[in-house]
TORVEXZA-505829 format. One record per atom (N, C-alpha, C, O): residue in one letter; atom name; x, y, z. Coordinates in pm, 1 decimal. Example, Ala and Ser with C-alpha at 12.3 -4.5 7.8 and 13.67 -1.06 7.14 Angstrom:
2
<node rest="a" atom="N" c1="1319.0" c2="-569.0" c3="780.0"/>
<node rest="a" atom="CA" c1="1230.0" c2="-450.0" c3="780.0"/>
<node rest="a" atom="C" c1="1320.0" c2="-330.0" c3="780.0"/>
<node rest="a" atom="O" c1="1423.6" c2="-331.9" c3="846.5"/>
<node rest="s" atom="N" c1="1285.0" c2="-225.0" c3="708.0"/>
<node rest="s" atom="CA" c1="1367.0" c2="-106.0" c3="714.0"/>
<node rest="s" atom="C" c1="1290.0" c2="3.0" c3="787.0"/>
<node rest="s" atom="O" c1="1340.9" c2="113.8" c3="803.9"/>
END
This chain:
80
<node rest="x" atom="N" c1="-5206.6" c2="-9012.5" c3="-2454.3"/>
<node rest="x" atom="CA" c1="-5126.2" c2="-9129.1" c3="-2482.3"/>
<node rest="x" atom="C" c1="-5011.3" c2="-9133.5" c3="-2382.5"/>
<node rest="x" atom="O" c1="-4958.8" c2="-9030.7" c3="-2339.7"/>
<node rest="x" atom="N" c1="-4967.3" c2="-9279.1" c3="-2340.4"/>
<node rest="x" atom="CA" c1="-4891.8" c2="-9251.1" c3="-2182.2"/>
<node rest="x" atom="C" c1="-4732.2" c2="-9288.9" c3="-2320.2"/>
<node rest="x" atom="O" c1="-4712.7" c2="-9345.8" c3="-2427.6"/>
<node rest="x" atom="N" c1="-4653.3" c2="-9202.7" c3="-2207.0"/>
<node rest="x" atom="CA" c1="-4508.6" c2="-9231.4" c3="-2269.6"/>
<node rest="x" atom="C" c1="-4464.7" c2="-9388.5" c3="-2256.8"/>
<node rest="x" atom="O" c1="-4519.4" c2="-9469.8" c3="-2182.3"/>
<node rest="x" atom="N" c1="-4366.4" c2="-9411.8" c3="-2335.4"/>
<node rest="x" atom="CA" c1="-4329.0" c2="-9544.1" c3="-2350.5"/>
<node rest="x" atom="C" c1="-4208.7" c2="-9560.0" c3="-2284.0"/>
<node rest="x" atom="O" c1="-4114.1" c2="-9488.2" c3="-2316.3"/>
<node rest="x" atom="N" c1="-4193.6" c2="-9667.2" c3="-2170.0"/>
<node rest="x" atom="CA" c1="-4092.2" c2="-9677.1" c3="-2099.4"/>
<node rest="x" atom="C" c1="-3966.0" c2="-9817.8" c3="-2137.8"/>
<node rest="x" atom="O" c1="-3983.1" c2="-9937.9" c3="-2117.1"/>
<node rest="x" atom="N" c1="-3840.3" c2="-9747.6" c3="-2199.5"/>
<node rest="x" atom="CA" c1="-3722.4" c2="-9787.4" c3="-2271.4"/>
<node rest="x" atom="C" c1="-3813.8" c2="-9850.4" c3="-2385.9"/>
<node rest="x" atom="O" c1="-3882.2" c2="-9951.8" c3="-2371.7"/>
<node rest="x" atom="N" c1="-3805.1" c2="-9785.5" c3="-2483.8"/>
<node rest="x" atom="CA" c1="-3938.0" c2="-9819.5" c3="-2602.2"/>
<node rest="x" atom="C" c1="-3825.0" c2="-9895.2" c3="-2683.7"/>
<node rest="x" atom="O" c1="-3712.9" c2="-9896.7" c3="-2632.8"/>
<node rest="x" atom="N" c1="-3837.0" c2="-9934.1" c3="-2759.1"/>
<node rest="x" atom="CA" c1="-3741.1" c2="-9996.9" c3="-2889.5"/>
<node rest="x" atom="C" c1="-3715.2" c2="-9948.8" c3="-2963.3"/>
<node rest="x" atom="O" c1="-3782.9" c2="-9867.9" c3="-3026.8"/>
<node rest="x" atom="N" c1="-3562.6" c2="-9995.6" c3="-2988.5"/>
<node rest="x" atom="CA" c1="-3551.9" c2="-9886.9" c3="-3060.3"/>
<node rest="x" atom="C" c1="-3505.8" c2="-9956.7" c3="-3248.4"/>
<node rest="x" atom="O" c1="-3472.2" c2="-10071.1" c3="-3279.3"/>
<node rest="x" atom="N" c1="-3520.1" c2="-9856.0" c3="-3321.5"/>
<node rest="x" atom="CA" c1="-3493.3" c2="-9923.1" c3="-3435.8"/>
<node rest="x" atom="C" c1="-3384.7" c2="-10035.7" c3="-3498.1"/>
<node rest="x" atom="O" c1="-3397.3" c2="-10142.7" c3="-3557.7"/>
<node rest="x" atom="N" c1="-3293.1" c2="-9969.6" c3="-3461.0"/>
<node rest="x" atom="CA" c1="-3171.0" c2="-10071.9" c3="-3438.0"/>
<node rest="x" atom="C" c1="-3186.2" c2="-10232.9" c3="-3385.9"/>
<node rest="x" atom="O" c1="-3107.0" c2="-10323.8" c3="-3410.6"/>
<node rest="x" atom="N" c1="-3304.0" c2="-10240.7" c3="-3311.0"/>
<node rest="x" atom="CA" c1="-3305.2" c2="-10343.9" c3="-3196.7"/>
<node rest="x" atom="C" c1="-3407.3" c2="-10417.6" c3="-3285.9"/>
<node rest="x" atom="O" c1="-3407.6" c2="-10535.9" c3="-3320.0"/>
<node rest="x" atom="N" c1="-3513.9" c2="-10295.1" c3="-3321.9"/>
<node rest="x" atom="CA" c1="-3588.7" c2="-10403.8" c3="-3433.2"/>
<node rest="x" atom="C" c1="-3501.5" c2="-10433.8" c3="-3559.0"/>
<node rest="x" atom="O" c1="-3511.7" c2="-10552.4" c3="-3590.5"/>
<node rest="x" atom="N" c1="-3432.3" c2="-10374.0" c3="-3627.2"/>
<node rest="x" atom="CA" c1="-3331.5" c2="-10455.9" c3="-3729.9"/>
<node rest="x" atom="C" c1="-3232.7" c2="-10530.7" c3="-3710.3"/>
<node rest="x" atom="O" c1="-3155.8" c2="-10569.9" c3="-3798.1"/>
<node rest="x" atom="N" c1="-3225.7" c2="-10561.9" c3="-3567.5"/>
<node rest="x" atom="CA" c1="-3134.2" c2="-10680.6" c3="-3532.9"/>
<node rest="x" atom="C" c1="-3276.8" c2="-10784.8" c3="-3526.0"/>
<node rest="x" atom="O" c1="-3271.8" c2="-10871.2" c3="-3613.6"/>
<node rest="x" atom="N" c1="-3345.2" c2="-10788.7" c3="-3477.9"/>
<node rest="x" atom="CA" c1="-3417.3" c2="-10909.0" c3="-3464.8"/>
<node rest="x" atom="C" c1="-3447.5" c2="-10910.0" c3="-3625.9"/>
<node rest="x" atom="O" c1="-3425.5" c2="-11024.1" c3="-3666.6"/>
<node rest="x" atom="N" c1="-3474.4" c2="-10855.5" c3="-3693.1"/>
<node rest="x" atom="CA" c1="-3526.9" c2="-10894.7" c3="-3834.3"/>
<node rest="x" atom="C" c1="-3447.2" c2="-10908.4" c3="-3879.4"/>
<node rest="x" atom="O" c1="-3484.6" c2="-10873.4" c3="-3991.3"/>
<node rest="x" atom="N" c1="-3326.8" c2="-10940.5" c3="-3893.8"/>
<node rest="x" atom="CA" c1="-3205.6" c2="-10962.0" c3="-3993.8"/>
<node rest="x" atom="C" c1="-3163.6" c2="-11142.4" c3="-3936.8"/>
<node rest="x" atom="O" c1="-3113.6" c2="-11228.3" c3="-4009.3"/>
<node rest="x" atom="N" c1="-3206.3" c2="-11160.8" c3="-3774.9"/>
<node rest="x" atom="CA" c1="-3209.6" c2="-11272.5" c3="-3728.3"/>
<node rest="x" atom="C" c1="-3334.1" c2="-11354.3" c3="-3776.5"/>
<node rest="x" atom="O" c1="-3326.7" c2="-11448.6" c3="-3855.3"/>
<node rest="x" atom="N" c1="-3413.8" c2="-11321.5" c3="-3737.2"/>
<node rest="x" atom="CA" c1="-3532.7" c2="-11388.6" c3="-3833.2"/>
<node rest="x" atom="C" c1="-3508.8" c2="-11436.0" c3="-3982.5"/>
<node rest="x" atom="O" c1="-3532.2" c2="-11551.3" c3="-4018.8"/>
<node rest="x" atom="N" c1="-3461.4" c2="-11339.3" c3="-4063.4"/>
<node rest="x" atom="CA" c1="-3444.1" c2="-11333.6" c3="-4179.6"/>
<node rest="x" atom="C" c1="-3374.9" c2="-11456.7" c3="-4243.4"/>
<node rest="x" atom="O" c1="-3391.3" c2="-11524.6" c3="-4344.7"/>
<node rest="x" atom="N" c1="-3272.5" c2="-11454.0" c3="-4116.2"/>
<node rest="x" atom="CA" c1="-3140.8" c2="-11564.8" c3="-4181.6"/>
<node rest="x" atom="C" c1="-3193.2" c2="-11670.0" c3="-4152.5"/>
<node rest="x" atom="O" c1="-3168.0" c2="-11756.1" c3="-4236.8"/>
<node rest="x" atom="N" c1="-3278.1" c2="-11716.8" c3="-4041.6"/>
<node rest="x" atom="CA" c1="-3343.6" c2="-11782.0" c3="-4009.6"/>
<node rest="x" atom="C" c1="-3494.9" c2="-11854.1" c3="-4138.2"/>
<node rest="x" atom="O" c1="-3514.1" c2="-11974.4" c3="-4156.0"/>
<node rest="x" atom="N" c1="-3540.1" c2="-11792.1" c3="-4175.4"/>
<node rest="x" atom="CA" c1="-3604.7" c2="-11790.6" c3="-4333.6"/>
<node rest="x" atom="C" c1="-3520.2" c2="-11830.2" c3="-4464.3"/>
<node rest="x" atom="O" c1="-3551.5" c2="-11916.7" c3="-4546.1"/>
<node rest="x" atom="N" c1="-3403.1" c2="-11745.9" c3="-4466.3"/>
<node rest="x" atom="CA" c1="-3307.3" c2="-11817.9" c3="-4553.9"/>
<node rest="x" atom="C" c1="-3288.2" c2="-11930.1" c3="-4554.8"/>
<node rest="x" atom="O" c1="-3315.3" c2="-12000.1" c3="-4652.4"/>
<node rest="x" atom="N" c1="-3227.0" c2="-11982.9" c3="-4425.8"/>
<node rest="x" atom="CA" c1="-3175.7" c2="-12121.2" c3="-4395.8"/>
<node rest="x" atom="C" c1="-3242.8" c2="-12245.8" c3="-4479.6"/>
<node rest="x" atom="O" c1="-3186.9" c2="-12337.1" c3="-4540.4"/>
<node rest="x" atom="N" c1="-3449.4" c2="-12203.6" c3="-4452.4"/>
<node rest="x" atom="CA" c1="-3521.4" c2="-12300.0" c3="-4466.1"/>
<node rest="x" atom="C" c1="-3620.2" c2="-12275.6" c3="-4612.2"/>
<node rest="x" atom="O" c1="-3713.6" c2="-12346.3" c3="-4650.3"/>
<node rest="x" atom="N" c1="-3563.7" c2="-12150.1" c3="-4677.3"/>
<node rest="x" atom="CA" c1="-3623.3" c2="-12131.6" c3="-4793.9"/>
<node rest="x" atom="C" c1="-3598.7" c2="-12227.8" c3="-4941.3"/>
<node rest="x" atom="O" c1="-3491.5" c2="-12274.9" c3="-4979.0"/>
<node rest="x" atom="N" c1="-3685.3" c2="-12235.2" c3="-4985.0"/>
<node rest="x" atom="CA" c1="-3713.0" c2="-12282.9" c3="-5156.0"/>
<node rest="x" atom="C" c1="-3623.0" c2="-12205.9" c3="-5221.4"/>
<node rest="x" atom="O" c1="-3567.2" c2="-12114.5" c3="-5160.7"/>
<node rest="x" atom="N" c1="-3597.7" c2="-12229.7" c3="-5345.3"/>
<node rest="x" atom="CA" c1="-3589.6" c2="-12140.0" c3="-5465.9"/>
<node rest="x" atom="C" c1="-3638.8" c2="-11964.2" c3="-5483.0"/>
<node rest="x" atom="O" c1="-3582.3" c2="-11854.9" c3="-5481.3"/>
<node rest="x" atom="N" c1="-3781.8" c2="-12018.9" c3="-5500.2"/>
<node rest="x" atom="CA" c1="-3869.2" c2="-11923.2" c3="-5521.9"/>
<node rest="x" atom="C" c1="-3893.9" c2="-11833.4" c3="-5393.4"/>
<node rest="x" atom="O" c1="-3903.5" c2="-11713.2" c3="-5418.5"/>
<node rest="x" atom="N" c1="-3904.1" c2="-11864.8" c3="-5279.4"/>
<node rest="x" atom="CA" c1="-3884.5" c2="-11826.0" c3="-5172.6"/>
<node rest="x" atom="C" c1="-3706.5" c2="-11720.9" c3="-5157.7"/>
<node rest="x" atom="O" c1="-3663.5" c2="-11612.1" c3="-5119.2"/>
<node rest="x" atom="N" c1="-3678.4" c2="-11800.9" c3="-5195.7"/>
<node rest="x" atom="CA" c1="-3476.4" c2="-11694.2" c3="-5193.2"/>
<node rest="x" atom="C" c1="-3512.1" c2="-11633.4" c3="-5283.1"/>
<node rest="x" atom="O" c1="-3586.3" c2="-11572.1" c3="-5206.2"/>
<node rest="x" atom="N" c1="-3541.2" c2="-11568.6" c3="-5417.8"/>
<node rest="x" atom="CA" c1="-3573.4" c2="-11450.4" c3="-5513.4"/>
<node rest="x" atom="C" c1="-3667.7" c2="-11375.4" c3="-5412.8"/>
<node rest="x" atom="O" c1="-3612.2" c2="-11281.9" c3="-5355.2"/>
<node rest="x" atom="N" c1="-3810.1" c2="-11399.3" c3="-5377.3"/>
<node rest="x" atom="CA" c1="-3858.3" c2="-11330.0" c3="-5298.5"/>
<node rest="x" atom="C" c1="-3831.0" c2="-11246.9" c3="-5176.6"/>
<node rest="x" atom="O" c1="-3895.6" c2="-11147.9" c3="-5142.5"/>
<node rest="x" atom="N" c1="-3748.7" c2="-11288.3" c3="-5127.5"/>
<node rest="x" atom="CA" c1="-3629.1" c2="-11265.1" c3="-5005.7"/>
<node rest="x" atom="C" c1="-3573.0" c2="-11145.4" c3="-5065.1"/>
<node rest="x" atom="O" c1="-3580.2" c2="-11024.9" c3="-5040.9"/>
<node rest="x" atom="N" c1="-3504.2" c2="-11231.6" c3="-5166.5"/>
<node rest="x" atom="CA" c1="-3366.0" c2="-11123.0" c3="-5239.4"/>
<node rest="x" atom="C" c1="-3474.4" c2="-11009.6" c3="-5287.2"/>
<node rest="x" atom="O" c1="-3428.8" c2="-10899.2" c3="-5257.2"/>
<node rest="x" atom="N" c1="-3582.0" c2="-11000.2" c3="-5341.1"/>
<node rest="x" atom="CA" c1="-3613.7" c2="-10871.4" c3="-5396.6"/>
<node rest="x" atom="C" c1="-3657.0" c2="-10780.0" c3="-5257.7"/>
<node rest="x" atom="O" c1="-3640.5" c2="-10658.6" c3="-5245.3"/>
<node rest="x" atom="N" c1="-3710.6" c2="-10863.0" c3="-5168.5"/>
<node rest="x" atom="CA" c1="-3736.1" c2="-10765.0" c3="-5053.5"/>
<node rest="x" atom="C" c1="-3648.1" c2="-10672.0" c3="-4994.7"/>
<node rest="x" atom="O" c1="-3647.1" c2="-10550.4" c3="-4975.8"/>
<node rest="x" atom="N" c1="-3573.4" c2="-10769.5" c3="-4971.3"/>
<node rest="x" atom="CA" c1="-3410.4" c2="-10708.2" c3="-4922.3"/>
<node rest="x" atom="C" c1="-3356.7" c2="-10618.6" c3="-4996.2"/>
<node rest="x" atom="O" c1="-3303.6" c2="-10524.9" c3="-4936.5"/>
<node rest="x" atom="N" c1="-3353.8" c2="-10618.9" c3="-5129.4"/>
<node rest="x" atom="CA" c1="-3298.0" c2="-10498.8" c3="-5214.7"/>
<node rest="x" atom="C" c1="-3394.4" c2="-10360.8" c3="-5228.3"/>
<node rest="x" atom="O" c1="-3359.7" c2="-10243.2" c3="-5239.3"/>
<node rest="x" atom="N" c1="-3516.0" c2="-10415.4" c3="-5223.8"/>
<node rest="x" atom="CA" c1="-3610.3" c2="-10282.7" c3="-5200.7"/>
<node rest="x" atom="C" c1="-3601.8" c2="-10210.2" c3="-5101.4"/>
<node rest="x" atom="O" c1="-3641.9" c2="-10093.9" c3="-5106.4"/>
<node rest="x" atom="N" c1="-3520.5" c2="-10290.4" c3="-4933.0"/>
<node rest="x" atom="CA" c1="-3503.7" c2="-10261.9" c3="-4843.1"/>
<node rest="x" atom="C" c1="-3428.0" c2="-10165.7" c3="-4856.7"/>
<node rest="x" atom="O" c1="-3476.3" c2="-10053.3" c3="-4842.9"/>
<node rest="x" atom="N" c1="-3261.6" c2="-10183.8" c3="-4893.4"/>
<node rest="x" atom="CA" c1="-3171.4" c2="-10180.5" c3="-4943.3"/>
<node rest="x" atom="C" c1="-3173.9" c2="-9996.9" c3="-5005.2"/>
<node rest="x" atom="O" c1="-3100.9" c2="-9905.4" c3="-4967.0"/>
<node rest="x" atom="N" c1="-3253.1" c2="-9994.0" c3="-5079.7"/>
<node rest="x" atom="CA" c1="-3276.5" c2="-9883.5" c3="-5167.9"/>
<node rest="x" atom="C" c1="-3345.5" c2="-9788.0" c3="-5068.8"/>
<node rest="x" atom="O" c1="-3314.5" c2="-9681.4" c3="-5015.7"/>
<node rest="x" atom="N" c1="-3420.0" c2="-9845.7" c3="-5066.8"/>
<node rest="x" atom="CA" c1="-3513.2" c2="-9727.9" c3="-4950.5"/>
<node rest="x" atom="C" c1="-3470.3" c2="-9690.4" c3="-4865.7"/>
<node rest="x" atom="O" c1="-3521.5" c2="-9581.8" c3="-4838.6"/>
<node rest="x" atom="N" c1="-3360.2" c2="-9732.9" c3="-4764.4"/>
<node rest="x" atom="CA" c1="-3251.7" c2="-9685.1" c3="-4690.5"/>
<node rest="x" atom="C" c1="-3172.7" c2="-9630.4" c3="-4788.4"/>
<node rest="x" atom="O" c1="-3266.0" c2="-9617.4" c3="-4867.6"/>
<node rest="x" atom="N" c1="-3102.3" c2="-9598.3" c3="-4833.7"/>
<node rest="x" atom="CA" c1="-3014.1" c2="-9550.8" c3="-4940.6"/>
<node rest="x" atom="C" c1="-3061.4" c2="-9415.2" c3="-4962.7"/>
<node rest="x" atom="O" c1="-2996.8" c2="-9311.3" c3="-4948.9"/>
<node rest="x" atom="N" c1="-3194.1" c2="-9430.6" c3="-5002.4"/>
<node rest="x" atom="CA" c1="-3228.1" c2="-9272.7" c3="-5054.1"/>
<node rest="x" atom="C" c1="-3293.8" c2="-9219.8" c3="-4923.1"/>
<node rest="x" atom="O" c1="-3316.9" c2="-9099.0" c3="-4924.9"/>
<node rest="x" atom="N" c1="-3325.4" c2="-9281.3" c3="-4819.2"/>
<node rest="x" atom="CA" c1="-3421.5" c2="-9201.3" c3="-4698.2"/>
<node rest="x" atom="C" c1="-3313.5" c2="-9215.5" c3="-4575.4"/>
<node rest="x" atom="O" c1="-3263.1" c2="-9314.0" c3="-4521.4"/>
<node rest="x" atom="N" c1="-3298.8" c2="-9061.9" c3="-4553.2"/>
<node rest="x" atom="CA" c1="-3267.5" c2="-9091.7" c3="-4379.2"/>
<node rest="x" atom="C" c1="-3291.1" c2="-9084.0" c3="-4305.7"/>
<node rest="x" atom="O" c1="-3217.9" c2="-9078.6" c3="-4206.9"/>
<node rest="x" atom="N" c1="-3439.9" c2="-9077.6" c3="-4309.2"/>
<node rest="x" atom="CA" c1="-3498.5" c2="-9143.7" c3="-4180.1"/>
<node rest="x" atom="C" c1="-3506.1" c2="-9266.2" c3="-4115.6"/>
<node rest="x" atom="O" c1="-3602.3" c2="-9293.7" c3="-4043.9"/>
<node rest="x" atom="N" c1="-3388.5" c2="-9363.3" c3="-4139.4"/>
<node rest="x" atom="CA" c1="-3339.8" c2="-9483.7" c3="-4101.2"/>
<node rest="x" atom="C" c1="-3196.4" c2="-9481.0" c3="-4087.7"/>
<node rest="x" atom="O" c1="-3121.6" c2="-9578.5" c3="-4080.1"/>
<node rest="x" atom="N" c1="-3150.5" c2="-9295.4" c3="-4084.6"/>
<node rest="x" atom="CA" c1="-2980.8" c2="-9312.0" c3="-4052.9"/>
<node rest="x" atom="C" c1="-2979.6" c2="-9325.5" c3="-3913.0"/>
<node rest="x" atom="O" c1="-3079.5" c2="-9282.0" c3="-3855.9"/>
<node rest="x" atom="N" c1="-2877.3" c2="-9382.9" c3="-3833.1"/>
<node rest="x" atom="CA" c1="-2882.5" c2="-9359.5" c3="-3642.7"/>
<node rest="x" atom="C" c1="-2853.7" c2="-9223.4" c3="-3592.6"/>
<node rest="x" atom="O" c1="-2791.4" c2="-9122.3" c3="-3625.1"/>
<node rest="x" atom="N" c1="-2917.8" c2="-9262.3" c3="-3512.0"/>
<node rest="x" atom="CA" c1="-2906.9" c2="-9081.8" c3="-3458.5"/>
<node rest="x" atom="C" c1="-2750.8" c2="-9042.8" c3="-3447.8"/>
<node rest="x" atom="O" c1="-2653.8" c2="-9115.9" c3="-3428.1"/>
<node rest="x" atom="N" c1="-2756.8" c2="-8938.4" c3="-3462.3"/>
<node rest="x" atom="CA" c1="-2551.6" c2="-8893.4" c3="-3461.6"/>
<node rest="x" atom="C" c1="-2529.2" c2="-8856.7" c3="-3340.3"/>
<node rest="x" atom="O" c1="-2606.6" c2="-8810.1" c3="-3256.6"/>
<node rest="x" atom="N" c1="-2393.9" c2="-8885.5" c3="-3334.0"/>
<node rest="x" atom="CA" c1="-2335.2" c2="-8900.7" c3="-3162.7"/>
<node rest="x" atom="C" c1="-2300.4" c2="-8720.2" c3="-3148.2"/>
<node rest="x" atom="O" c1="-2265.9" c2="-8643.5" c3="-3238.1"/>
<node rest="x" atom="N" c1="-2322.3" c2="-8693.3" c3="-3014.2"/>
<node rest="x" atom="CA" c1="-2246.0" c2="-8572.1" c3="-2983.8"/>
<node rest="x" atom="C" c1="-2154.2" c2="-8526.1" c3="-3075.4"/>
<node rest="x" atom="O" c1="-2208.0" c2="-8432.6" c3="-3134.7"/>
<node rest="x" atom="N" c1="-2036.6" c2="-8545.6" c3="-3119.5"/>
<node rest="x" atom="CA" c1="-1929.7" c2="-8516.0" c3="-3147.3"/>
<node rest="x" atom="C" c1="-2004.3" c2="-8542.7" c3="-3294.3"/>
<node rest="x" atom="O" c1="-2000.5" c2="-8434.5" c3="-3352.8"/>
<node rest="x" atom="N" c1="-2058.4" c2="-8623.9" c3="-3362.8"/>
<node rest="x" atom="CA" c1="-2094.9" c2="-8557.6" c3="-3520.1"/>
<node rest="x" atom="C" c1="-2194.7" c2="-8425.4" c3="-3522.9"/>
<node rest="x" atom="O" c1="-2173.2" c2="-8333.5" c3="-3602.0"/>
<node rest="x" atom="N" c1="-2270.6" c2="-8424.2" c3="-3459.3"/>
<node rest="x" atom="CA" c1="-2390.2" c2="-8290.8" c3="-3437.3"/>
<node rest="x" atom="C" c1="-2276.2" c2="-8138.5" c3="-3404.2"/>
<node rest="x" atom="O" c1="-2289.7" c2="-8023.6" c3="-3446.3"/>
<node rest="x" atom="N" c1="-2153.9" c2="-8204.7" c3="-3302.9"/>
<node rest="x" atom="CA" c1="-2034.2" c2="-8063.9" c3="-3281.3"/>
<node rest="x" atom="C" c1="-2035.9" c2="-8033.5" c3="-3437.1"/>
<node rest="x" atom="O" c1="-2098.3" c2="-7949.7" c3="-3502.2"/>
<node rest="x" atom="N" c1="-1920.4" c2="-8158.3" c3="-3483.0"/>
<node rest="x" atom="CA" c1="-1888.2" c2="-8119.7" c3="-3631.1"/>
<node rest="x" atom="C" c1="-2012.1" c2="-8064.7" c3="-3790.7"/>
<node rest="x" atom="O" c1="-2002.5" c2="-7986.6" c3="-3885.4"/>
<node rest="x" atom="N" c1="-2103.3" c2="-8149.7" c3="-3745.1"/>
<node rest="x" atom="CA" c1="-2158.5" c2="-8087.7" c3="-3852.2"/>
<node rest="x" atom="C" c1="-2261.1" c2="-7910.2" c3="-3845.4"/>
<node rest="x" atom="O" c1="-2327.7" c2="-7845.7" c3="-3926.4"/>
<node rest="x" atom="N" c1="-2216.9" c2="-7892.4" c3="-3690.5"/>
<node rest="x" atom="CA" c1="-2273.0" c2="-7751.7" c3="-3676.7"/>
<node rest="x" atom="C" c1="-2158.2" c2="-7641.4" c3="-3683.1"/>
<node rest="x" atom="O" c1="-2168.2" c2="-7518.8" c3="-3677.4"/>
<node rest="x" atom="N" c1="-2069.2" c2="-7706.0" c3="-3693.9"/>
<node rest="x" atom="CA" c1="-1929.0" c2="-7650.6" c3="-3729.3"/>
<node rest="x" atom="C" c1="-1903.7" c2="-7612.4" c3="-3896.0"/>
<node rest="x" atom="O" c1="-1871.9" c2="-7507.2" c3="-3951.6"/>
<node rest="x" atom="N" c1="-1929.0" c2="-7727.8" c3="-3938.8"/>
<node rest="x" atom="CA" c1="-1959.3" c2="-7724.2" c3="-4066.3"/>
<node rest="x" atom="C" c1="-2081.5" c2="-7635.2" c3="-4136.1"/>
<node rest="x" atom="O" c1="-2089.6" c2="-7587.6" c3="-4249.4"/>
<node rest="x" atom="N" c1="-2165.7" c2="-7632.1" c3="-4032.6"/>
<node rest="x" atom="CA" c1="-2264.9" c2="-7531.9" c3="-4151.4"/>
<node rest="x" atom="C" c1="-2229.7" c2="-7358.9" c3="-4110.3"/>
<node rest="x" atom="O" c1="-2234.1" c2="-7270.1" c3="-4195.5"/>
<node rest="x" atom="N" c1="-2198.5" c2="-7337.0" c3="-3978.5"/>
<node rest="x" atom="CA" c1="-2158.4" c2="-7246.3" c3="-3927.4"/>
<node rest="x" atom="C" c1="-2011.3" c2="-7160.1" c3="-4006.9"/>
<node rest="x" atom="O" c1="-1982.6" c2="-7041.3" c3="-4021.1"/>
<node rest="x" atom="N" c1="-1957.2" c2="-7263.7" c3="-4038.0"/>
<node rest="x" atom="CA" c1="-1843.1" c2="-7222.6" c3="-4141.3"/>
<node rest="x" atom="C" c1="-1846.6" c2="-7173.3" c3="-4271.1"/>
<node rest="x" atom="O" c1="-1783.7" c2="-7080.2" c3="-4321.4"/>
<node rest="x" atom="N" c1="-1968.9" c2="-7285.5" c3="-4340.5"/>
<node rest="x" atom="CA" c1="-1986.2" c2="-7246.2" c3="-4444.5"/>
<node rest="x" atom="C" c1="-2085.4" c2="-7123.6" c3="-4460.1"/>
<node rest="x" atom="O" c1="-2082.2" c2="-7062.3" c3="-4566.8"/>
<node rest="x" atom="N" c1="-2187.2" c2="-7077.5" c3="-4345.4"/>
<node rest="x" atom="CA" c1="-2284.2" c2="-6955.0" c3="-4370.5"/>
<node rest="x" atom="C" c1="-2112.8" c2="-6826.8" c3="-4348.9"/>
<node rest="x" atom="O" c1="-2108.0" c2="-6713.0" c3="-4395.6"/>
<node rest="x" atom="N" c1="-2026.6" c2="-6878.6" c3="-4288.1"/>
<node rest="x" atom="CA" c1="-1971.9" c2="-6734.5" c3="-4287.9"/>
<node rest="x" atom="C" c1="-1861.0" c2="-6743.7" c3="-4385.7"/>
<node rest="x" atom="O" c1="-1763.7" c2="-6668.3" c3="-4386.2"/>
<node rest="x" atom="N" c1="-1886.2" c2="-6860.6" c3="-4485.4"/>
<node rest="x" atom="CA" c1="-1785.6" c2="-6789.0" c3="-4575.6"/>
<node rest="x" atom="C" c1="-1921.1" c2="-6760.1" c3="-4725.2"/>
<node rest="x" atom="O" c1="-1891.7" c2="-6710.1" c3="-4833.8"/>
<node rest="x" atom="N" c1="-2020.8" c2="-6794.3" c3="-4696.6"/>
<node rest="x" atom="CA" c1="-2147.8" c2="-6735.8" c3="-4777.9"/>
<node rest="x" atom="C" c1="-2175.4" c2="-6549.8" c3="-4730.9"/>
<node rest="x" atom="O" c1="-2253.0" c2="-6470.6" c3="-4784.2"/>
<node rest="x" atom="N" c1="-2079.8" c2="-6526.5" c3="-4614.6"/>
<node rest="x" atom="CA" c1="-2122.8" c2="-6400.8" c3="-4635.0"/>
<node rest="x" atom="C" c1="-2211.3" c2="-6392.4" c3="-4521.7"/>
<node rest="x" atom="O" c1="-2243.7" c2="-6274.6" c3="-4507.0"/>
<node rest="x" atom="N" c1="-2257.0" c2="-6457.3" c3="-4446.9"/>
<node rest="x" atom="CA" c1="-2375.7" c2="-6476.3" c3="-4370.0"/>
<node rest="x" atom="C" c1="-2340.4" c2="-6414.0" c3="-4244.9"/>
<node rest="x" atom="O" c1="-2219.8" c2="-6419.8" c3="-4221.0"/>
<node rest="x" atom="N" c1="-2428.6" c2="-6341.7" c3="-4136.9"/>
<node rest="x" atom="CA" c1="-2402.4" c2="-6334.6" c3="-4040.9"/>
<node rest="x" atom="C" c1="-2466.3" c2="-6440.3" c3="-3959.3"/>
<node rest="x" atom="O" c1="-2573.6" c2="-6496.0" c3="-3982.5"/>
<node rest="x" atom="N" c1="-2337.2" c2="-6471.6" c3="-3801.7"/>
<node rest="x" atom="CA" c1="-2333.3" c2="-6562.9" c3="-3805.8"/>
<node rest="x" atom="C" c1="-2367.1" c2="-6551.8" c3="-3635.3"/>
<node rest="x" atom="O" c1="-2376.9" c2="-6654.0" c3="-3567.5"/>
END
């Protein structure tokens, strides 16, 4: 399988779908806006509990949070 050159990235697809989206709103029914709204909240949730849709963390959070576990194994006693 050949690598993908500047591939897309998630972010880029949830900007276009949030544009689309509003775009659907604009021209939706009734019944059409509940359908919307439940999608969106299922969306909603499933991000919430999964982070495999958090953004990747910048340098400086990956410092801190290896700081953070590094701290806490040596006050667990841990060698470190």
């Amino acid at each position: 399988m050949s690598k993908l050159v500047n591939p897309v990235t998630l972010e880029e697809v949830n900007e276009n779908l949030l544009k689309r989206l509003n775009e659907l709103i604009d021209s939706a029914g009734p019944e059409e806006i509940l359908s919307i709204s439940d999608s969106v909240a299922k969306l909603n949730a499933s991000r919430k509990s999964n982070d495999q849709f958090a953004r990747p963390e910048t340098a400086e959070e990956r410092t801190e949070r290896e700081q953070r576990e590094m701290f806490g194994a040596v006050l667990n006693g841990e060698e470190v």
